[in-house]
C-alpha positions in Angstrom: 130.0 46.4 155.6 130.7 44.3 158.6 130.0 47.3 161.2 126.7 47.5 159.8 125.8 44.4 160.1 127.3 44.4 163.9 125.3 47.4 164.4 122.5 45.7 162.9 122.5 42.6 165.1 123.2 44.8 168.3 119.9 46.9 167.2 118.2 43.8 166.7 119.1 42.8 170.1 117.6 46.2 171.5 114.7 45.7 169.1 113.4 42.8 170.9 113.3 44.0 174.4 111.4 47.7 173.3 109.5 46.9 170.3 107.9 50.0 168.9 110.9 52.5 168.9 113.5 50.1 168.3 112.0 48.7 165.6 112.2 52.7 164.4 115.7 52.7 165.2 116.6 49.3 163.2 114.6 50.3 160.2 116.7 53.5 160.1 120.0 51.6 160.7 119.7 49.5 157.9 118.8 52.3 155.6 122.0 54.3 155.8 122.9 55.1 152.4 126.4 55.0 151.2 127.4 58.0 149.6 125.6 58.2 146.5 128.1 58.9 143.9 126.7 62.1 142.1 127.1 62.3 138.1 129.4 65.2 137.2 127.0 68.2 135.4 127.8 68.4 132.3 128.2 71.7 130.6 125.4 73.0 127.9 127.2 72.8 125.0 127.7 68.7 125.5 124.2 68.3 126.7 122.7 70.0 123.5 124.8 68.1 121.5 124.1 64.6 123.0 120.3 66.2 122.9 120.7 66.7 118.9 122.4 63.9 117.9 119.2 61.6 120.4 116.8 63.5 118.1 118.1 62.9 114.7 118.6 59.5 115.7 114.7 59.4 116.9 113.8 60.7 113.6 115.9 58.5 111.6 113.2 55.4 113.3 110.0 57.2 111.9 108.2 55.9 109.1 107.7 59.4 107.0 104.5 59.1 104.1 105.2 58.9 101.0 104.7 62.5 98.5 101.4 60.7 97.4 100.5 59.6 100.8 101.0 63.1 102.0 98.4 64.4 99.4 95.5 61.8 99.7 95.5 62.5 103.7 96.1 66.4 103.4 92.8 66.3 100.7 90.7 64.0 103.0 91.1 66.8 105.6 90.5 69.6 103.4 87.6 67.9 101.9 86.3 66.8 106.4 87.1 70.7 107.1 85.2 72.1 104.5 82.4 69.8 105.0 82.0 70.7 108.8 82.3 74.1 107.6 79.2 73.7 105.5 77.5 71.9 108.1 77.8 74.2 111.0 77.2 77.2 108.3 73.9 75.7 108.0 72.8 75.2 111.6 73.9 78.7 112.8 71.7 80.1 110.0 68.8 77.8 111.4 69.7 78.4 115.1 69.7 82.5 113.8 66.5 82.3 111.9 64.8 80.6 114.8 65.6 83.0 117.6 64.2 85.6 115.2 61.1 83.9 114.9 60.9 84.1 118.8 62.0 87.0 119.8 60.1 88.7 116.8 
């Protein structure tokens, strides 16, 4: 730690006498990384398990409907799909009809 900062200082030095590229060379200086100490891989099997036991946990926090819940919302969509259904039923037999009466 003390070299760099000795390097640093002499740099700095250098720095002031030819601004532009010493300036280069002191940025670079004090952005020498140490080593960065690299995590060991792990092998599948541990990382599938850590991945399972994360997503049970995850699913543990959610707030699941309740069986009557589930029904009102699954009839509501029902009921909206078969509505649209009807809806766009009806305009492509208008649309239909009308390009008949123009092309005909």
């Amino acid at each position: 730690m003390a070299e760099k900062t000795e390097k640093a200082k002499e740099l700095t030095k250098v720095a002031a006498k030819a601004p532009e590229k010493s300036k280069q060379i002191v940025k670079a200086a004090a952005k020498t990384p140490e080593k960065a100490k690299q995590p060991e891989k792990k092998n599948l099997l541990t990382r599938v398990k850590k991945w399972w036991r994360e997503t049970i946990g995850e699913l543990r926090k959610v707030s699941w409907p309740t069986v009557q819940d589930a029904r009102r919302l699954t009839l509501i969509v029902l009921a909206v799909m078969a509505g649209m259904a009807i809806v766009l039923g009806l305009l492509d037999l208008l649309f239909s009809y009308l390009i008949t009466l123009i092309l005909a």
